[in-house]
N, C-alpha and C positions, 0 to 999 in steps of 0.2 A: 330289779327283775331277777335276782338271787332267788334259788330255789334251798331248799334246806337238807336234802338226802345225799349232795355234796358229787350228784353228776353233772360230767363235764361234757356241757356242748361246743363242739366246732361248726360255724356255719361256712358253707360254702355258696357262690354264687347267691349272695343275702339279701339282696333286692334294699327293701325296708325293714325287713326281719319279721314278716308275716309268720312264714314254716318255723322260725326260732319259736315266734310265742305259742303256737301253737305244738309241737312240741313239749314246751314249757308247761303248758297249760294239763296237758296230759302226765309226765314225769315228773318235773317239780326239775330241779338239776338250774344249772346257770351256763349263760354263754362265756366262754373265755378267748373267743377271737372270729372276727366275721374274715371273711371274704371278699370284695367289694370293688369293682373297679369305679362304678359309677361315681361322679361327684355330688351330685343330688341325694341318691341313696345313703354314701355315705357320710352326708352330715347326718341324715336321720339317723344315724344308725347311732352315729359319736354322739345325739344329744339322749338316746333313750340307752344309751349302755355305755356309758362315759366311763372312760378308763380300759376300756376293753379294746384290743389293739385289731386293727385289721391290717388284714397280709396283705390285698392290692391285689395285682393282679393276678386271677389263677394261673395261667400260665408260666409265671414264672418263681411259683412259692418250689422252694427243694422241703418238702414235707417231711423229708427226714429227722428237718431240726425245728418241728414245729411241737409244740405242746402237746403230747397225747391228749386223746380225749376219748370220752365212753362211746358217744354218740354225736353222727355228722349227719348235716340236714345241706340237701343242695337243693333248688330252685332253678335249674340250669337253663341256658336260653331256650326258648322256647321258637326262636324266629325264622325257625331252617323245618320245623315242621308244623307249625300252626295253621289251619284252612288260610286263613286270613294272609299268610307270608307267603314266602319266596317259594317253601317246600323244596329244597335242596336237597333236603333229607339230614341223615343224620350222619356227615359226610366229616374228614378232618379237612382243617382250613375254613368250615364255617361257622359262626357263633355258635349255634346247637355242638356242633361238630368240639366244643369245651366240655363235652361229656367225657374226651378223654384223659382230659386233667384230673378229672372229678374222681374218675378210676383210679389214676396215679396217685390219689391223695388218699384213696382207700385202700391201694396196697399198702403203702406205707404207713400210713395211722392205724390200720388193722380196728376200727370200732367193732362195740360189740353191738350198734345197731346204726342204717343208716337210712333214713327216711329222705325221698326224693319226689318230687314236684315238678309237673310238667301239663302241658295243655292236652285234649282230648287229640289232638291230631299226633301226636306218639302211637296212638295205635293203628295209623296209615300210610304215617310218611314214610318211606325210604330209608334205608340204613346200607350203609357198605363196612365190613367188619372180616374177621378172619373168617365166618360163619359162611359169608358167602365173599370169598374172594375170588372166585372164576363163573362162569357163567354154567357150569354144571354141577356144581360142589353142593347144591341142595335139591336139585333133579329141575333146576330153572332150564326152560324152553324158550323162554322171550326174553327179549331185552334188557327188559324189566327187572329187576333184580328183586326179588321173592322176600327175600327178608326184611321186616319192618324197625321201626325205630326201639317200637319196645319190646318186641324178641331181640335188637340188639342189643340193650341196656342188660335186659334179664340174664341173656348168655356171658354180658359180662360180667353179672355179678358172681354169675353161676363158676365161670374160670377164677375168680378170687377165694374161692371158696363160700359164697355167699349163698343163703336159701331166700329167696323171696316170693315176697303176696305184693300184689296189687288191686287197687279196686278203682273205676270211675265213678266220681261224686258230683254233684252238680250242688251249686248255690244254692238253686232252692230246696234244697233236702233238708238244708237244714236253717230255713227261713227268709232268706231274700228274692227277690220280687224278678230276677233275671237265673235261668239257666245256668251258663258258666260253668261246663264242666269240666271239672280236671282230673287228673290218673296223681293217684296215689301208691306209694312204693315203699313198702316197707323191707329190709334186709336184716337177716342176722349170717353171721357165721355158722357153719354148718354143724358144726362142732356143741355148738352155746344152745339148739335150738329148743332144749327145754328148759333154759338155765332163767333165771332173772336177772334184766337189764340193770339192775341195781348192782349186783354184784359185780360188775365192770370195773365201776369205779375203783377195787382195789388193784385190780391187774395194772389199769394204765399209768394209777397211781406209783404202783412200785416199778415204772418202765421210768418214769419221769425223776424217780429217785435215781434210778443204776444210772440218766444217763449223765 
């Protein structure tokens, strides 16, 4: 599953590594480390990208001393805001609520692109974030806290310096026989935002050299 134009993916939060190949399938680049707490998942993962190290738990990777990479792909829980789930929102202390790791691994790896995966219910569930840390801070009147899962994601990419698009797609868009929509999330750095993702690969590459 080597790509040939010698970009480096990081996966986070990798499931099976769906968003890897897909990714892949678009850039060409190779993965050089999953994420992975599952045990299920990640045999998949060791038998379709054998030799490729996974970190374990996100929570506790210091991304400082992890491999630069061009490009990070997370699939982050989905079970704090899914119709189907708890809807806790996107809170710290819950599964979902490992969006904040996801940040912490994009401050520090700094990619020049990070594509993100999440269920349709990101665009209703709950979020609690600096954005709206009191019950007035965004002209909120009820209880309720105003701010959703993916204006929080978006505002945090926005504080990292990151410019993103998102689009909802569904399954059968593009040929299967069920629904299944998911929000799509693409980021670059604000700086890169007409550059090509290709030429990443020398930056992170000479980061991996100094360090």
């Amino acid at each position: 599953m080597s790509g040939t134009d010698g970009l480096r993916i990081g996966s986070l939060c990798s499931g099976y590594g769906g968003l890897d190949l897909g990714v892949q399938d678009v850039l060409g680049g190779s993965v050089v480390w999953h994420c992975e707490i599952d045990a299920n998942a990640a045999a998949i993962l060791a038998h379709h990208w054998p030799g490729v190290p996974n970190l374990g738990d996100l929570s506790a990777v210091d991304f400082d001393q992890v491999e630069p990479v061009d490009v990070v792909t997370a699939g982050f829980p989905c079970q704090d805001v899914s119709l189907a789930g708890r809807r806790a929102g996107l809170t710290e202390g819950t599964r979902s609520g490992l969006w904040l790791h996801v940040t912490r691994a994009i401050q520090s790896l700094r990619p020049r692109l990070v594509v993100i995966e999440n269920v349709r219910g990101l665009l209703s569930a709950t979020a609690h974030s600096h954005v709206e840390s009191c019950s007035w801070c965004v002209g909120d009147a009820s209880a309720e806290p105003p701010l959703r899962a993916l204006g929080a994601v978006l505002g945090d990419l926005a504080s990292l310096g990151y410019d993103a698009e998102w689009a909802c797609v569904r399954a059968s868009e593009i040929g299967a026989a069920h629904r299944r929509e998911r929000v799509f999330i693409a980021a670059r750095p604000i700086a890169d935002a007409n550059g090509d993702i290709r030429a990443g690969r020398d930056r992170s590459q000479g980061k991996a050299r100094a360090a």
